[in-house]
Every structure is written in C-alpha cells, then in structure tokens.
mmCIF file of the N, C-alpha and C atoms, coordinates in Angstrom:
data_MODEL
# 
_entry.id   MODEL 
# 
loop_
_atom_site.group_PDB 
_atom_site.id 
_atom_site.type_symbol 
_atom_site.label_atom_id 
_atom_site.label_alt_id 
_atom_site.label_comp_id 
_atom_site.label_asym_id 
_atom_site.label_entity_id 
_atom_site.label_seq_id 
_atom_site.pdbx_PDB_ins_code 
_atom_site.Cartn_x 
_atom_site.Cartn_y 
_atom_site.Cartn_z 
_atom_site.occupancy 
_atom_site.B_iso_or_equiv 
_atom_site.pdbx_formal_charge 
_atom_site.auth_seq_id 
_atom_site.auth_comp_id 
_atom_site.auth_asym_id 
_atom_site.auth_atom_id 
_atom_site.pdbx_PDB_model_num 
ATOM 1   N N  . UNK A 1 1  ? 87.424 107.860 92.035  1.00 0.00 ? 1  UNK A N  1 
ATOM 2   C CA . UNK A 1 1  ? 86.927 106.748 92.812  1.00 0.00 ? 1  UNK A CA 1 
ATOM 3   C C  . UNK A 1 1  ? 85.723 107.181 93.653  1.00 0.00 ? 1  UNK A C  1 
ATOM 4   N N  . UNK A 1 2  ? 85.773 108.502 94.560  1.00 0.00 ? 2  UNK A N  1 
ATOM 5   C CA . UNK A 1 2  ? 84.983 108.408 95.076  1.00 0.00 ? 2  UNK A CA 1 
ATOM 6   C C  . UNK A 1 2  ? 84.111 109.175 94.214  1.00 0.00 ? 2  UNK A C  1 
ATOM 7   N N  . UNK A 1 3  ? 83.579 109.732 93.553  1.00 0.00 ? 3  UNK A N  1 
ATOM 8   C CA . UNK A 1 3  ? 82.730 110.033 92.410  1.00 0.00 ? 3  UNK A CA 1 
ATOM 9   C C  . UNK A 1 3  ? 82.037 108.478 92.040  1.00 0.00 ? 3  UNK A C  1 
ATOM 10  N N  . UNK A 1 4  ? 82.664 107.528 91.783  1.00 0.00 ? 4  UNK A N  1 
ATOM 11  C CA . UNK A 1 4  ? 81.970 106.261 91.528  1.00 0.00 ? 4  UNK A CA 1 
ATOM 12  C C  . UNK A 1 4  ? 81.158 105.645 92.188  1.00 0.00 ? 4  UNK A C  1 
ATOM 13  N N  . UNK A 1 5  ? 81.816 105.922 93.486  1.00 0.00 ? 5  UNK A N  1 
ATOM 14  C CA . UNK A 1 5  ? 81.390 104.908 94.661  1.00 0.00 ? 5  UNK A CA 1 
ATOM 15  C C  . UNK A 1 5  ? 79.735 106.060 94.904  1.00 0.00 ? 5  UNK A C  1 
ATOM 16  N N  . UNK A 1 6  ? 80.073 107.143 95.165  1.00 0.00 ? 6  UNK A N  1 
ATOM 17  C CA . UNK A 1 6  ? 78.473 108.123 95.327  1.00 0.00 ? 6  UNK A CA 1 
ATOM 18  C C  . UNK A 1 6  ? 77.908 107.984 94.323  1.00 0.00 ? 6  UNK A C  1 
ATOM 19  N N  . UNK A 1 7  ? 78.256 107.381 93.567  1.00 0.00 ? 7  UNK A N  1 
ATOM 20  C CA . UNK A 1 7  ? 76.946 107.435 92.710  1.00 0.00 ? 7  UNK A CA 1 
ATOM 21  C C  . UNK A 1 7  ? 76.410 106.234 92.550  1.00 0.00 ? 7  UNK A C  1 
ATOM 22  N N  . UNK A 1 8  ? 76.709 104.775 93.173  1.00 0.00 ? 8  UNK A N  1 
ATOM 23  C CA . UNK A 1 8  ? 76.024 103.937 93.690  1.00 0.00 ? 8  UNK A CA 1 
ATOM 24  C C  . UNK A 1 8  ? 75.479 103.643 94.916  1.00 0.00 ? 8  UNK A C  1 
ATOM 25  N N  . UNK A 1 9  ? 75.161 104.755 95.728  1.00 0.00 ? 9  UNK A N  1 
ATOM 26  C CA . UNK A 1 9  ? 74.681 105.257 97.254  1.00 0.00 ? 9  UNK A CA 1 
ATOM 27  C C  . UNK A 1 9  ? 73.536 105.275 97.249  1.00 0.00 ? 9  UNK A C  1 
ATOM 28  N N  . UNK A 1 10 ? 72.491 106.042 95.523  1.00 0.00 ? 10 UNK A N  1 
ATOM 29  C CA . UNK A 1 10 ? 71.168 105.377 95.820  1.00 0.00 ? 10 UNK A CA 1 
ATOM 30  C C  . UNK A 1 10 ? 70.955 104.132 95.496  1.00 0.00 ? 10 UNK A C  1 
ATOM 31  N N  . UNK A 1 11 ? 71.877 103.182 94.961  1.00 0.00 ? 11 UNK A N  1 
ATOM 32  C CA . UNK A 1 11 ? 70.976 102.074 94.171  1.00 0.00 ? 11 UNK A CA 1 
ATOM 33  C C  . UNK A 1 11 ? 71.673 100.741 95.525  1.00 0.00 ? 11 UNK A C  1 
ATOM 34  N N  . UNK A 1 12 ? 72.377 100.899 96.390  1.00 0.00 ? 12 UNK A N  1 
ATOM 35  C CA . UNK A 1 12 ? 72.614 100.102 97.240  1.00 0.00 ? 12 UNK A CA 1 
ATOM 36  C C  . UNK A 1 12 ? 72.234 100.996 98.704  1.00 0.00 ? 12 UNK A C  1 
ATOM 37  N N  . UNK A 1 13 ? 72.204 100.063 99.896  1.00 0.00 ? 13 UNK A N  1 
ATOM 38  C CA . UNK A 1 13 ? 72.187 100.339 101.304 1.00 0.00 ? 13 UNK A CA 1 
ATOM 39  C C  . UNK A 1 13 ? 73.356 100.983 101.598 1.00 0.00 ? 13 UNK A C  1 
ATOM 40  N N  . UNK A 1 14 ? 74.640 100.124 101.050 1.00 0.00 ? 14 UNK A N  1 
ATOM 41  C CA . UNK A 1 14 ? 76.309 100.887 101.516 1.00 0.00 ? 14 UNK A CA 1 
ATOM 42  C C  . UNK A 1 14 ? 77.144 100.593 100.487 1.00 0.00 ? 14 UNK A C  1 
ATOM 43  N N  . UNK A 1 15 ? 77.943 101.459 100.707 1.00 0.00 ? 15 UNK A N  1 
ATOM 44  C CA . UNK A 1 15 ? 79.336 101.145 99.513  1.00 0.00 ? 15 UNK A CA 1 
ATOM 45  C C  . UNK A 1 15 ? 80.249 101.151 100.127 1.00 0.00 ? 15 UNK A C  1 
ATOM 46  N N  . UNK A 1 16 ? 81.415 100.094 99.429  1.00 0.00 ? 16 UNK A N  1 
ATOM 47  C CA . UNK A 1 16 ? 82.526 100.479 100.678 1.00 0.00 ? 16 UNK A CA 1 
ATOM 48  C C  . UNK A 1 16 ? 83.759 100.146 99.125  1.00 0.00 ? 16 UNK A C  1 
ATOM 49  N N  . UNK A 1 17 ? 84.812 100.531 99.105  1.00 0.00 ? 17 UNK A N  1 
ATOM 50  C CA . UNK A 1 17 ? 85.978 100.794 98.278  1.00 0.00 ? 17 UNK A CA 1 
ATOM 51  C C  . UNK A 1 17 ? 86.898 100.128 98.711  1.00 0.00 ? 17 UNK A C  1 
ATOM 52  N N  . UNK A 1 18 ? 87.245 99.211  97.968  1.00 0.00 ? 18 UNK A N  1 
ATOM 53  C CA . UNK A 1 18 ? 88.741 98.483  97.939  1.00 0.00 ? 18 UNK A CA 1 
ATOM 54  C C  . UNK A 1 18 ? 89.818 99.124  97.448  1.00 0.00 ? 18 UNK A C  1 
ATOM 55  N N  . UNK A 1 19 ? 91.063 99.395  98.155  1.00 0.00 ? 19 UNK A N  1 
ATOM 56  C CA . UNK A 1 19 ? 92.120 99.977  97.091  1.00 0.00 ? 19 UNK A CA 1 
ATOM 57  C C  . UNK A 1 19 ? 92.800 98.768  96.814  1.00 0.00 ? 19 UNK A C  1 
ATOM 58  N N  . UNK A 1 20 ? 93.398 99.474  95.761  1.00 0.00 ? 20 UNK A N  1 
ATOM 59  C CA . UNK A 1 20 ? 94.301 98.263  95.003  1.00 0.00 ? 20 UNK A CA 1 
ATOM 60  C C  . UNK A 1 20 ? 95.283 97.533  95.958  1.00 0.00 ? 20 UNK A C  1 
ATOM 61  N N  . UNK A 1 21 ? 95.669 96.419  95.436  1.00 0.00 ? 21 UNK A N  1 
ATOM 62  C CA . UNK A 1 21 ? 96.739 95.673  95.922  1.00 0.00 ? 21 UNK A CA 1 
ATOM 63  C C  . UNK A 1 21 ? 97.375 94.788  95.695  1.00 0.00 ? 21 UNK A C  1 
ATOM 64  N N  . UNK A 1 22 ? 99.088 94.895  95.532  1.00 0.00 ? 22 UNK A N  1 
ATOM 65  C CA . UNK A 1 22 ? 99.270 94.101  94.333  1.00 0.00 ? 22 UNK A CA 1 
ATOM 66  C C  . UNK A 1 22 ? 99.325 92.524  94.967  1.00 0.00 ? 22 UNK A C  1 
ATOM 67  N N  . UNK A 1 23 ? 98.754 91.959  95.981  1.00 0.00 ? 23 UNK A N  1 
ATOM 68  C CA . UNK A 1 23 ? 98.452 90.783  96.502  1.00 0.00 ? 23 UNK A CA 1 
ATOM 69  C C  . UNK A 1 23 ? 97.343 90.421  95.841  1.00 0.00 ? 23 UNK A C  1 
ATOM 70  N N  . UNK A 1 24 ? 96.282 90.930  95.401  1.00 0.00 ? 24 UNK A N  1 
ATOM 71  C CA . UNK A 1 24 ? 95.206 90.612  94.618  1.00 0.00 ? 24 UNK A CA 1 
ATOM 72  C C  . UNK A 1 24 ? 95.004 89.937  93.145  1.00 0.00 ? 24 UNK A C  1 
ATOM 73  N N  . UNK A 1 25 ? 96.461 90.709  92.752  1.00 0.00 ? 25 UNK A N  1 
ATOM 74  C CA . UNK A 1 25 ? 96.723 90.625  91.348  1.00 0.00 ? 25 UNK A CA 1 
ATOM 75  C C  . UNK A 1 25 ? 96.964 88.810  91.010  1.00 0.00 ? 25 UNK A C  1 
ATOM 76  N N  . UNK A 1 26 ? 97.436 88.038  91.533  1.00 0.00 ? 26 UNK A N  1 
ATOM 77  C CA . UNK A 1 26 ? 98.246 86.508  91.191  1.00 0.00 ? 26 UNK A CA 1 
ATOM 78  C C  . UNK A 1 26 ? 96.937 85.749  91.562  1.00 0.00 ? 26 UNK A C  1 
ATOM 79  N N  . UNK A 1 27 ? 95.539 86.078  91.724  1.00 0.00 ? 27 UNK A N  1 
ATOM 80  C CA . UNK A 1 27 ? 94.494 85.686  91.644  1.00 0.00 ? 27 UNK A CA 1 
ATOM 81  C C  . UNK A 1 27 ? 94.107 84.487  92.663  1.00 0.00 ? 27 UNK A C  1 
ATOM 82  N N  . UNK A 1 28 ? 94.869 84.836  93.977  1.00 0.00 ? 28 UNK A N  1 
ATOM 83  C CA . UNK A 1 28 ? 94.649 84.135  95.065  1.00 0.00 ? 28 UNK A CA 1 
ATOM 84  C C  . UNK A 1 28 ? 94.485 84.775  96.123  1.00 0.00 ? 28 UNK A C  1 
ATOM 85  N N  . UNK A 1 29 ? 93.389 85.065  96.381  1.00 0.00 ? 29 UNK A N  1 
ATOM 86  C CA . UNK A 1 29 ? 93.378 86.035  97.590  1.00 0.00 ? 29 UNK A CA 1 
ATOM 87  C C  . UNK A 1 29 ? 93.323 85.119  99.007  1.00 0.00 ? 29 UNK A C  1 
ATOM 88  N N  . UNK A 1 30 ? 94.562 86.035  99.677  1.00 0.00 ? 30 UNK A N  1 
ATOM 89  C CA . UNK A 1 30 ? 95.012 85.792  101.097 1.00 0.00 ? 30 UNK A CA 1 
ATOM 90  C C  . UNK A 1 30 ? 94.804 86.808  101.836 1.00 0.00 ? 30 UNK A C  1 
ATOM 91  N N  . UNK A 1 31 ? 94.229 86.864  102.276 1.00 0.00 ? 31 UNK A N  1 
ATOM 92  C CA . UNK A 1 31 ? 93.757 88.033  103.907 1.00 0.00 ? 31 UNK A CA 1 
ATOM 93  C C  . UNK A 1 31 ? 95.353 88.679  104.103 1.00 0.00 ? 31 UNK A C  1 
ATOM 94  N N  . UNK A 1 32 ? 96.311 87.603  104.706 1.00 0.00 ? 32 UNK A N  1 
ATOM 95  C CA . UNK A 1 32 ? 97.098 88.184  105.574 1.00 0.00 ? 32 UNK A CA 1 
ATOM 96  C C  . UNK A 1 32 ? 98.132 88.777  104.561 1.00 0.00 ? 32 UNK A C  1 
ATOM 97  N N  . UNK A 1 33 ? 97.853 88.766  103.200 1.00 0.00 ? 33 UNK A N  1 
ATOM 98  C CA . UNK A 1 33 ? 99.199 88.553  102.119 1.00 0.00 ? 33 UNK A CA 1 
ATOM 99  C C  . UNK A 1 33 ? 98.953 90.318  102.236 1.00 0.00 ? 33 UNK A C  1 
ATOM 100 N N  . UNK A 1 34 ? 97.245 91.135  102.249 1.00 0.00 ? 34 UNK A N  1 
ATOM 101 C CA . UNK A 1 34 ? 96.833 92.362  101.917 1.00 0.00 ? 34 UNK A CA 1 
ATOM 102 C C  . UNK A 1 34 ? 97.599 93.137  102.892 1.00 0.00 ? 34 UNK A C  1 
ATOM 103 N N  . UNK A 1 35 ? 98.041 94.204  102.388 1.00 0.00 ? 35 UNK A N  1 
ATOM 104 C CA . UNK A 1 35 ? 98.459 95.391  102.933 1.00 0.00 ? 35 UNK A CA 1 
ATOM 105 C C  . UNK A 1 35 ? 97.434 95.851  104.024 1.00 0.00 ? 35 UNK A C  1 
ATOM 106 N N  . UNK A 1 36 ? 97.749 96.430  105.413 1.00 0.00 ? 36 UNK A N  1 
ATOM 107 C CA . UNK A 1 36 ? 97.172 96.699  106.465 1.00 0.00 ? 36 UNK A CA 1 
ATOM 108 C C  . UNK A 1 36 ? 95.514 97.686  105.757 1.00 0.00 ? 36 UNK A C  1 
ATOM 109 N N  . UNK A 1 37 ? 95.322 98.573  105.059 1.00 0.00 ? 37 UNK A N  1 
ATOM 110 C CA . UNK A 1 37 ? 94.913 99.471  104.716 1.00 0.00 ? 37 UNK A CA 1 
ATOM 111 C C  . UNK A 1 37 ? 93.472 98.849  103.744 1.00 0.00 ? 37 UNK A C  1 
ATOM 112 N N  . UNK A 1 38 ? 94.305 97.757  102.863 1.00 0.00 ? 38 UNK A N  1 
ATOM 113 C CA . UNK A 1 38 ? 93.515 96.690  102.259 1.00 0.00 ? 38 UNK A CA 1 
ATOM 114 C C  . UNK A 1 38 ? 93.075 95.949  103.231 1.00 0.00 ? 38 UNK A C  1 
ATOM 115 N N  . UNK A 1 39 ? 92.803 95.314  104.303 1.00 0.00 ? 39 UNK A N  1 
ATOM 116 C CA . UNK A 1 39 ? 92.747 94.469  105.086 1.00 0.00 ? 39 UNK A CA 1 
ATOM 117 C C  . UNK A 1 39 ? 91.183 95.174  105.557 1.00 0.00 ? 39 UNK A C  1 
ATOM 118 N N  . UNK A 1 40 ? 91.498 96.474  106.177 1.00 0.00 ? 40 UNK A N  1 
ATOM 119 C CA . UNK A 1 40 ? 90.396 97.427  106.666 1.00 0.00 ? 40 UNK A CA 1 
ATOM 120 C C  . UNK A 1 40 ? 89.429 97.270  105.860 1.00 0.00 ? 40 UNK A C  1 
ATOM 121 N N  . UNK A 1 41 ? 89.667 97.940  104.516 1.00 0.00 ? 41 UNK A N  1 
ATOM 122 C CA . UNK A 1 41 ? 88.288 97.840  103.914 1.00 0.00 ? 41 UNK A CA 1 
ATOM 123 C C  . UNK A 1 41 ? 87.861 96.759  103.592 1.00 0.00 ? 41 UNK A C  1 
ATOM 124 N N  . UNK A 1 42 ? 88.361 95.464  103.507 1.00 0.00 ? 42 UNK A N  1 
ATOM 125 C CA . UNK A 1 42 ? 87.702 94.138  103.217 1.00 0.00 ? 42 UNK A CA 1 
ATOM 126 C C  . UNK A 1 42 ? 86.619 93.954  104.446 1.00 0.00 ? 42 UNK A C  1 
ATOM 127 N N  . UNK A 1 43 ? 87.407 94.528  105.671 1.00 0.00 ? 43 UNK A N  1 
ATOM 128 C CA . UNK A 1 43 ? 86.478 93.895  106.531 1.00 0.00 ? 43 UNK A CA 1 
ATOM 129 C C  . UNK A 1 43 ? 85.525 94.830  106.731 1.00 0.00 ? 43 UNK A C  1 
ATOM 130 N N  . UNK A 1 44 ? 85.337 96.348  106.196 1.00 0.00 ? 44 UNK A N  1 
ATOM 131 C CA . UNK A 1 44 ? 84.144 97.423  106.315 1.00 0.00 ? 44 UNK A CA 1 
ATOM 132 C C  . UNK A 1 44 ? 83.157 96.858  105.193 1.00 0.00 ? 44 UNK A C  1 
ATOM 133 N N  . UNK A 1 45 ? 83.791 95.663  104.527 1.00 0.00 ? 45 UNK A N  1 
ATOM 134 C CA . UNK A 1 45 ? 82.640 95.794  102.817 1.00 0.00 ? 45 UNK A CA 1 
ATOM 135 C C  . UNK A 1 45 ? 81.948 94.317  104.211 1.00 0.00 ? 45 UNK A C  1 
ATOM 136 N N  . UNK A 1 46 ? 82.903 93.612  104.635 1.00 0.00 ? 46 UNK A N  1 
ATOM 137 C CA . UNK A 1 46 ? 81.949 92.212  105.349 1.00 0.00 ? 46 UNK A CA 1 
ATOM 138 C C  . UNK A 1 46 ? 81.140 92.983  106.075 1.00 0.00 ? 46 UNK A C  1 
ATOM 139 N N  . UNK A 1 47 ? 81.474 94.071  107.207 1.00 0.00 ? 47 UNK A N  1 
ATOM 140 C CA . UNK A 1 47 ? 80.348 94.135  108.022 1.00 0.00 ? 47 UNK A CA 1 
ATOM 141 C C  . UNK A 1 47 ? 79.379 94.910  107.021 1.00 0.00 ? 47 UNK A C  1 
ATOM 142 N N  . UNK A 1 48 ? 79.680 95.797  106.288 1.00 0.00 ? 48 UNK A N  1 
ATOM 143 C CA . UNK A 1 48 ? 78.390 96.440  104.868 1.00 0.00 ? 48 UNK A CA 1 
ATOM 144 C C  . UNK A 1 48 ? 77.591 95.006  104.857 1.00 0.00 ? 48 UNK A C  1 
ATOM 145 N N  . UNK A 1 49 ? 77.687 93.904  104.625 1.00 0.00 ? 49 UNK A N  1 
ATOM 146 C CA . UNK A 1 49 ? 76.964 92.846  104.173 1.00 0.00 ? 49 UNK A CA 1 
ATOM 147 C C  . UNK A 1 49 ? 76.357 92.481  105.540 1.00 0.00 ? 49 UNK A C  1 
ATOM 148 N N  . UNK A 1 50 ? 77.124 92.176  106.979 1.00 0.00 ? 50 UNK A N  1 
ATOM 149 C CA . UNK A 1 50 ? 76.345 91.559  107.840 1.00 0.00 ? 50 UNK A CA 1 
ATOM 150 C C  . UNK A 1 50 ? 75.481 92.784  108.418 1.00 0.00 ? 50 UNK A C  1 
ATOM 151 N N  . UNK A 1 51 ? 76.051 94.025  108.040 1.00 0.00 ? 51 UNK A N  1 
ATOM 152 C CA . UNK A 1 51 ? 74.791 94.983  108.585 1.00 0.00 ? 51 UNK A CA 1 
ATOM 153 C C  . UNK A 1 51 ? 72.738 94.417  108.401 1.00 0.00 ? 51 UNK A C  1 
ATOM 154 N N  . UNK A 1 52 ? 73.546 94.116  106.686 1.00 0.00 ? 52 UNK A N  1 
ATOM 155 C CA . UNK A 1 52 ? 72.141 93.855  105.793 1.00 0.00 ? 52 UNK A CA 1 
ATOM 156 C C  . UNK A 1 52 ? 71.022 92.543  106.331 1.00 0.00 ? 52 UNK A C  1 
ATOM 157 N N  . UNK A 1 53 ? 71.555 91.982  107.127 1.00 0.00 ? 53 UNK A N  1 
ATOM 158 C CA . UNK A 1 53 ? 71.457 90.548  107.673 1.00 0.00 ? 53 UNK A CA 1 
ATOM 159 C C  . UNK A 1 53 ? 70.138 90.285  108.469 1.00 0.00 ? 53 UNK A C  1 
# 
C-alpha cells in the first residue's frame, strides 16, 4: 500500500489512504457506519482537497 500511495506523490499535491472497511462494501456509504480509524482518513483525504482550495 504504501509503495502505491509514494508513487503517486509526484503526480498529485497529497495522497492520503483509505483502509478497508467492511461498511463500504453494501455500497452505501455512511460516515458513522465506518470504523473509528476509517473515519480519520476520510476526513485527512477532505482536508487533502480543501488544502487545494
């Protein structure tokens, strides 16, 4: 994973990594359904985006 993620470090500003979760899987994503850990990085990939702003 993280081998993947560095190697899209030059072609974007930031990268940020979702881990899996099996709340994701039934193709309705709910904030509060994500595991604490999942929750974090959703909101490190939003501020990655409002950084860009």
């Amino acid at each position: 994973m993280k081998r993947v993620a560095d190697g899209y470090k030059t072609l974007a500003r930031d990268v940020a990594t979702i881990p899996f979760d099996p709340a994701i899987v039934d193709g309705i994503l709910r904030y509060d359904a994500l595991r604490p850990n999942t929750q974090r990085a959703w909101l490190a990939a939003g501020a990655a985006v409002a950084r860009g702003l």
